[in-house]
LOTORNU-442266 format. One line per field, with one value per atom (N, C-alpha, C): atom name; z, y, x. Coordinates in nm, 2 decimals. Each point is the difference from the previous one (the first is absolute). Layout:
BEGIN
at	CA,... .
Z	Z,... .
Y	Y,... .
X	X,... .
//
This chain:
BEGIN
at	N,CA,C,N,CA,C,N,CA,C,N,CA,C,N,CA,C,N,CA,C,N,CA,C,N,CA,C,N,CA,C,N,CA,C,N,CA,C,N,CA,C,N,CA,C,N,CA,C,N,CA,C,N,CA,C,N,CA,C,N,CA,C,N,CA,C,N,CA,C,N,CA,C,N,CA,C,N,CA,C,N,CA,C,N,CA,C,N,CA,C,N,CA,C,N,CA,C,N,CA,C,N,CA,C,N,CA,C,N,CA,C,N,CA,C,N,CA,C,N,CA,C,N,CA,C,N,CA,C,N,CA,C,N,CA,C,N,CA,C,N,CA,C,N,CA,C,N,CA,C,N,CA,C,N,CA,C,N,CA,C,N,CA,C,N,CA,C,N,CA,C,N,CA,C,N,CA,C,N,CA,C,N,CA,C,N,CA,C,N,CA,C,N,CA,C,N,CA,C,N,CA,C,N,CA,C,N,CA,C,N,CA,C,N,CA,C,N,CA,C,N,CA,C,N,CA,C,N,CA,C,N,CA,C,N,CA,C,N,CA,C,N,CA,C,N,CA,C,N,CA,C,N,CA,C,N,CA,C,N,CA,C,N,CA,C,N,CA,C,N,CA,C,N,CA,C,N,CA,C,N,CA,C,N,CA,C,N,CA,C,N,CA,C,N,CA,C,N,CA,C,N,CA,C,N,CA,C,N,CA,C,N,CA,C,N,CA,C,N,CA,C,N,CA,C,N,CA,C,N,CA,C,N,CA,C,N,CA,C,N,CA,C,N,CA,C,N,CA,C,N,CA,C,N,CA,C,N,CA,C,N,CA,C,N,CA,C,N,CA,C,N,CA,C,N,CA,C,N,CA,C,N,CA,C,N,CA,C,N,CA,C,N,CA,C,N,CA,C,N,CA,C,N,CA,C,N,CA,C,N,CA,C,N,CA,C,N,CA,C,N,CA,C,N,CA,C,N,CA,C,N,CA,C,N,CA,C,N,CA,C,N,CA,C,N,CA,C,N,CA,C,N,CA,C,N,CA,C,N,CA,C,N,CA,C,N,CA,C,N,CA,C,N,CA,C,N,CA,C,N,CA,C,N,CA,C,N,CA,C,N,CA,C,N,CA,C,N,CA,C .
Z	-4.79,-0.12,0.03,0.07,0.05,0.07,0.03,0.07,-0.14,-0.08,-0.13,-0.08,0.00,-0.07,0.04,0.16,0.13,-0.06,0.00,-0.01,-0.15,-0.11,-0.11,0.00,0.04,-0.02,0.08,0.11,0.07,-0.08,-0.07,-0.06,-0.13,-0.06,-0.11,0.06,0.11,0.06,0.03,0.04,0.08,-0.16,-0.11,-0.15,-0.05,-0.01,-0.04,0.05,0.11,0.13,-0.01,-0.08,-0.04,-0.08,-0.08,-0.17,0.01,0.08,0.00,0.11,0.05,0.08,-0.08,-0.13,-0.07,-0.03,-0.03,-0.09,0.11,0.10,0.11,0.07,0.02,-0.02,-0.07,-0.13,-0.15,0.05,-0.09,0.02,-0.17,0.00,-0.18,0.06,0.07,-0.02,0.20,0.07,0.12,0.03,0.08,0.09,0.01,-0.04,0.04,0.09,0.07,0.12,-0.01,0.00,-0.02,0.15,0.10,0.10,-0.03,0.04,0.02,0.08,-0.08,0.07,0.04,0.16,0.05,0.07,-0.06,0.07,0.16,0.03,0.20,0.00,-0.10,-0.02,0.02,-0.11,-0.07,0.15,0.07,0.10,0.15,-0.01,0.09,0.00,-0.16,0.01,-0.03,0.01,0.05,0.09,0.14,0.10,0.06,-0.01,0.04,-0.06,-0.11,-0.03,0.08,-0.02,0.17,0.11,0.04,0.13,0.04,-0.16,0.02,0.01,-0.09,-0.03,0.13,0.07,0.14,0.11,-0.01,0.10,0.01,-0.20,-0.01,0.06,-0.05,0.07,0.16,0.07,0.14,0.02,-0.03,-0.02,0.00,-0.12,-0.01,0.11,0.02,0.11,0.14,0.02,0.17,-0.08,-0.09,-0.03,0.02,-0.05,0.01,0.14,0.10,0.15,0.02,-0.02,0.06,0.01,-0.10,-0.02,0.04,0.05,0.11,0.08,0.01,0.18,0.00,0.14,0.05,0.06,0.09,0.02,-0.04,0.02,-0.02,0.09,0.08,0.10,-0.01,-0.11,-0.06,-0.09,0.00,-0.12,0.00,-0.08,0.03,-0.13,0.02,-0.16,0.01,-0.09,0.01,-0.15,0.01,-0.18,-0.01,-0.13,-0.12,-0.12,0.07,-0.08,0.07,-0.02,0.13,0.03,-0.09,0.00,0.07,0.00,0.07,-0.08,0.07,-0.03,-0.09,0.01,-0.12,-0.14,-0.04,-0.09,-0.10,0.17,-0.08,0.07,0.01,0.06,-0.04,-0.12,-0.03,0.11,0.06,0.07,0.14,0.02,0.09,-0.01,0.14,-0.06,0.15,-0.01,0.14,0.01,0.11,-0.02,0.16,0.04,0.12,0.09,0.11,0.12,0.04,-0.05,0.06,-0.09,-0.11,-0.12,-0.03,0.05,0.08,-0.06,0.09,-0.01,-0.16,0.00,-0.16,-0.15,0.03,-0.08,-0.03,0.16,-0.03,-0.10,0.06,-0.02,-0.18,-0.04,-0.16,-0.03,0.05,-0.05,0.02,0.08,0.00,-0.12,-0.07,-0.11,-0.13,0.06,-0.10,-0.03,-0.12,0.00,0.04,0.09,0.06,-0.14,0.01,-0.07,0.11,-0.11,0.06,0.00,0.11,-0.01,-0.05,-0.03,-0.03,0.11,-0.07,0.09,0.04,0.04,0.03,0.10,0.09,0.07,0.00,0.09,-0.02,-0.06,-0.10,-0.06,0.10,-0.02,0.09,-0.11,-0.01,-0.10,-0.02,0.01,0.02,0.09,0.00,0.09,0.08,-0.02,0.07,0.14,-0.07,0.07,0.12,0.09,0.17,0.05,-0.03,0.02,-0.08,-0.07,-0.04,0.08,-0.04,0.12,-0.08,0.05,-0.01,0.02,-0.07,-0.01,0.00,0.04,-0.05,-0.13,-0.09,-0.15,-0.01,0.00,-0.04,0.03,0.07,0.08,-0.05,-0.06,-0.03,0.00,0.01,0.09,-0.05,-0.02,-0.10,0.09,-0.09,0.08,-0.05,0.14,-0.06,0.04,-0.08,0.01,-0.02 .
Y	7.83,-0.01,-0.04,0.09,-0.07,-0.16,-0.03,-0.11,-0.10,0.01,-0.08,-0.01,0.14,-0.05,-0.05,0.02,-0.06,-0.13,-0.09,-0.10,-0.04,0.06,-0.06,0.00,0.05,0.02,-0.12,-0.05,-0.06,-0.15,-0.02,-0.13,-0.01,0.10,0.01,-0.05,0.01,-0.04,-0.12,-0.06,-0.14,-0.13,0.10,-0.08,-0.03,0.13,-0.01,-0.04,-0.03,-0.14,-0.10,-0.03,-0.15,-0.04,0.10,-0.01,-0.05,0.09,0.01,-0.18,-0.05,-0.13,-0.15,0.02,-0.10,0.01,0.08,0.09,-0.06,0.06,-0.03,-0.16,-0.06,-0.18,-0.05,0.06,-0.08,-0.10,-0.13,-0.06,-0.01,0.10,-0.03,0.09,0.08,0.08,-0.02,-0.08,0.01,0.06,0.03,0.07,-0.12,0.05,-0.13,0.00,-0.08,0.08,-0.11,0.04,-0.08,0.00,-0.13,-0.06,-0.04,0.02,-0.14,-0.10,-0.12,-0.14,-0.04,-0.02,-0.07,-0.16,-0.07,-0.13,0.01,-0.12,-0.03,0.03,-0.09,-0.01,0.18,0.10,0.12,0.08,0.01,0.01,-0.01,-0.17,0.04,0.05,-0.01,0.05,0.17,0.07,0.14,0.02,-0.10,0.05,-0.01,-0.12,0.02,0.10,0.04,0.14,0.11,0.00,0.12,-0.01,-0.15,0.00,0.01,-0.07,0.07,0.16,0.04,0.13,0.03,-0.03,0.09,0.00,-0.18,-0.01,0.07,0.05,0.05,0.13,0.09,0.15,0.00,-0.11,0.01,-0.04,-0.04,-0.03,0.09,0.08,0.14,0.10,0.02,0.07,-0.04,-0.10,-0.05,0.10,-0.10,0.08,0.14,0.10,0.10,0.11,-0.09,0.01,-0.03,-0.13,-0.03,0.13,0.08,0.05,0.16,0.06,0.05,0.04,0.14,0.04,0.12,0.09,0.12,0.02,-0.09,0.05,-0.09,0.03,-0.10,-0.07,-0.04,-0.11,-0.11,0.04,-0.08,-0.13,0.02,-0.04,-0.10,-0.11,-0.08,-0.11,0.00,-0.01,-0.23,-0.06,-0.11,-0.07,-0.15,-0.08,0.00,0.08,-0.05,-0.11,-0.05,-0.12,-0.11,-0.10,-0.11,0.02,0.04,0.00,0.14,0.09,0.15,0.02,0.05,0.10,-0.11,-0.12,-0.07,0.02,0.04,0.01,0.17,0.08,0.14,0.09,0.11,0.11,-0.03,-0.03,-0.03,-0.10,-0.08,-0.09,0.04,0.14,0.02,0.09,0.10,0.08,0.05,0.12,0.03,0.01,-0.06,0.02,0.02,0.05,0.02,-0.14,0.02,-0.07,-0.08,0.03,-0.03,-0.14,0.00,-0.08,-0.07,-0.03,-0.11,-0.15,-0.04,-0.10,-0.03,0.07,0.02,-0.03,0.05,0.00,-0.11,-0.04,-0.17,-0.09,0.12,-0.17,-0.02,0.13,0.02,-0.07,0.04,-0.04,-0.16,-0.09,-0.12,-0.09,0.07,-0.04,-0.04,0.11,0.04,-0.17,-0.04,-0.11,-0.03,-0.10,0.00,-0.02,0.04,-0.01,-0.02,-0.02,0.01,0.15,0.03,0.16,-0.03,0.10,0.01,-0.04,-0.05,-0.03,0.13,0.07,0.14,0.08,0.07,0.11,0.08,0.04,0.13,0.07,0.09,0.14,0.11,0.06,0.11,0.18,-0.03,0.13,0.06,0.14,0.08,-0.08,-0.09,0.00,-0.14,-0.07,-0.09,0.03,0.13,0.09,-0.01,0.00,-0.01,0.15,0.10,0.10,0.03,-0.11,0.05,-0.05,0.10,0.00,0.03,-0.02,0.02,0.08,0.12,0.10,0.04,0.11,0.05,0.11,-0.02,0.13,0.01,0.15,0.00,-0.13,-0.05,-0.10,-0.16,-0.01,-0.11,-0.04,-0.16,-0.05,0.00,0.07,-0.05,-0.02,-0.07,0.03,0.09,0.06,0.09,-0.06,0.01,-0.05,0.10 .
X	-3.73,0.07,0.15,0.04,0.16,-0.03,-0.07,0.00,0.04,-0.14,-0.01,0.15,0.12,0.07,0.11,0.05,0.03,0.00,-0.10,-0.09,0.07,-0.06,0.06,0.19,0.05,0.14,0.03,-0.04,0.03,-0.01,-0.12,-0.03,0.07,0.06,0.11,0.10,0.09,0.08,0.01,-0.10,-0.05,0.01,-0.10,0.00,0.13,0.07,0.22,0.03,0.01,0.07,-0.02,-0.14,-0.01,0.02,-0.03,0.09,0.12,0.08,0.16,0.05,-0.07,-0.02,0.07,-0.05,0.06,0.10,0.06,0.13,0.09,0.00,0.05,0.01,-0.08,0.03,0.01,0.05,-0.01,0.11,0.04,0.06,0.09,-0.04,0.06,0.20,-0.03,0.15,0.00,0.03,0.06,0.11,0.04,0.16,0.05,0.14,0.07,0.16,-0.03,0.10,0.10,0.17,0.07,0.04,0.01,0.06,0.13,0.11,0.08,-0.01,-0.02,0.00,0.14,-0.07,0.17,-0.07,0.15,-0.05,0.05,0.02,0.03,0.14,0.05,0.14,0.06,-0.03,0.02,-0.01,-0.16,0.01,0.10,0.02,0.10,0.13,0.04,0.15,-0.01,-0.11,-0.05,0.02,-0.06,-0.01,0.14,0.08,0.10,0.11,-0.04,0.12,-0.03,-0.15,-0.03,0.01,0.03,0.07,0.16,0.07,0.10,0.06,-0.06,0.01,-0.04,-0.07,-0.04,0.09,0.03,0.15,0.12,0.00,0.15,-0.03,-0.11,-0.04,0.02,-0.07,0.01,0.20,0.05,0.18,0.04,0.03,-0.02,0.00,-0.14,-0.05,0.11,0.03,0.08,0.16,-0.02,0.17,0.01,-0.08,0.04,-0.03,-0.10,0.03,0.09,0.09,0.11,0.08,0.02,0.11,-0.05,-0.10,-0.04,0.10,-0.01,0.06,-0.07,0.06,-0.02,0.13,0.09,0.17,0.08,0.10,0.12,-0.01,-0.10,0.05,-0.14,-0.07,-0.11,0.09,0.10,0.06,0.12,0.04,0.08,0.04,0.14,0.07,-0.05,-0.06,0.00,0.03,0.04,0.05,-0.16,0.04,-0.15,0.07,0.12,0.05,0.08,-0.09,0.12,0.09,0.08,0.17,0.03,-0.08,-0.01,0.10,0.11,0.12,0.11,0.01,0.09,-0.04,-0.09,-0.05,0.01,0.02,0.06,-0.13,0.04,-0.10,-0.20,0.04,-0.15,-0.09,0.03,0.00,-0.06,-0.01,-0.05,-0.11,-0.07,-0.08,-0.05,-0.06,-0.06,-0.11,-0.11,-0.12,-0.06,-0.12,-0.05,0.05,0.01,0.02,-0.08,-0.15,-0.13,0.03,0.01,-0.04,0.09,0.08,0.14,-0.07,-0.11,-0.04,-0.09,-0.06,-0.04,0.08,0.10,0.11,0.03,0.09,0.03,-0.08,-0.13,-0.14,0.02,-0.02,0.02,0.18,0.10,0.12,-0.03,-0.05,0.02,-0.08,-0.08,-0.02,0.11,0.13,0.06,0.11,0.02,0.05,0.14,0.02,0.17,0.10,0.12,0.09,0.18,0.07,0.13,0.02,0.09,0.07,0.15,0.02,0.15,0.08,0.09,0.14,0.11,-0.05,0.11,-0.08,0.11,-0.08,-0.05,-0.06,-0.13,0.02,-0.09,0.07,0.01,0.07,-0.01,-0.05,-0.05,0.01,-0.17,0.01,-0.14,-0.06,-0.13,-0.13,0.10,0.07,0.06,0.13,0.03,0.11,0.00,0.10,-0.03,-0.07,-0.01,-0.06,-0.11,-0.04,-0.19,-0.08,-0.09,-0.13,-0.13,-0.08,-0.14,-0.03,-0.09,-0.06,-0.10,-0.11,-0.13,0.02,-0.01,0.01,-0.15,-0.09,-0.08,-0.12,0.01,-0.10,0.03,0.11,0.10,0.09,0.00,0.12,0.11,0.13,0.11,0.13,0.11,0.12,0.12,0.01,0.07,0.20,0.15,0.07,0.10 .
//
């Protein structure tokens, strides 16, 4: 007897499954899935913002090794502006020793200009007694 209703329950199941079959591939009410279409063009000016954007993050990322230490003798005052010190304290800046060459590589991008016609400033980070520092694992100058 259990077998028999085993048996029927099972072909009630098997009958509403196929019932329910059409419902299910009907073509009257589909899903409708919105894509955005991108052309080649749309595409590439995508990929190149993520490549920029990635260049600027890896930029980023060197700069703030640069500026990196563990002592004061990691460290060393250089122009983050052509004109260095004619230009006024801002003009300078201290960064790891290591990253000397790095620096340059990045400042040589930076566009030439004329400097001022006057002497060096001497004042805070240009001062004949500032120096380069480790503060908390960064590079500053101290004057």
């Amino acid at each position: 007897m259990k077998y028999k209703i085993k048996e029927l329950l099972l072909l009630c199941c098997a009958v509403g499954v196929l019932a329910l079959l059409p419902l299910l591939y009907s073509k009257d009410m589909p899903i409708e899935v919105n894509v955005p279409a991108l052309n080649s063009k749309e595409m590439d000016v995508k990929a190149e913002e993520q490549h920029r954007e990635a260049a600027a993050a890896a930029v980023k990322a060197q700069v703030r090794r640069m500026y990196r230490c563990q002592t004061d003798e990691d460290c060393i005052i250089v122009d983050k502006d052509p004109c260095g010190c004619l230009v006024g304290p801002s003009g300078v800046t201290a960064i790891n020793a290591e990253y000397t060459l790095d620096f340059n590589k990045m400042q040589s991008n930076l566009v030439a200009k004329a400097c001022p016609d006057r002497a060096p400033s001497t004042e805070r980070e240009c001062s004949p007694n500032a120096q380069a520092v480790c503060v908390k694992n960064v590079c500053k100058i101290r004057f």
